[in-house]
C-alpha angles and dihedrals in degrees: 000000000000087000098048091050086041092048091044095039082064099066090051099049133092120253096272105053091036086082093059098042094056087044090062092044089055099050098035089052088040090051084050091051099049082046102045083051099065104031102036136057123247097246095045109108096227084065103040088045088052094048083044093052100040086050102058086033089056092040098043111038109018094039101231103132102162092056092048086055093051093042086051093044108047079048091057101035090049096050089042082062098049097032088103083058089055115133110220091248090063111030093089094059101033081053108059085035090061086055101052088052092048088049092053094051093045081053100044092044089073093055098046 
């Protein structure tokens, strides 16, 4: 959550506080990667919306476009992989997660 107040908070600041916003976004959603990685399963939504969310943040605002494809790649690829293991209570979230980031990488992979 601190990353998405600090993402949003961005697009309401003046020039000279947007910097630091972004660079708590950033580190907060990089901390919740590294952390979704090791405590979550690919296919868990908590993991998939933090890669989701790491990825645009990385591709919109930081301009890094080639490390928030890889980051949403290696997120789809890993759960395709996994989709047959869903449980039904997830299925639904984890889902729709998977195509956003599919969209996204069917959309970045024109820029790139």
């Amino acid at each position: 959550m601190k990353a998405d107040f600090e993402k949003y908070f961005f697009y309401y600041a003046n020039p000279e506080i947007r910097s630091k916003s972004v660079q708590i976004a950033a580190d907060s959603l990089n901390e919740a990667h590294e952390i979704s990685l090791k405590h979550f399963v690919c296919t868990d939504p908590m993991r998939l919306e933090v890669e989701l969310k790491y990825s645009v943040l990385l591709y919109d605002l930081l301009n890094e476009p080639n490390k928030a494809f890889d980051i949403a790649k290696t997120a789809f690829d890993s759960a395709i992989e996994k989709i047959e293991e869903l449980d039904e209570d997830n299925y639904k979230d984890s889902t729709l997660l998977m195509q956003l980031l599919r969209d996204n990488l069917t959309l970045w992979n024109s820029d790139l």
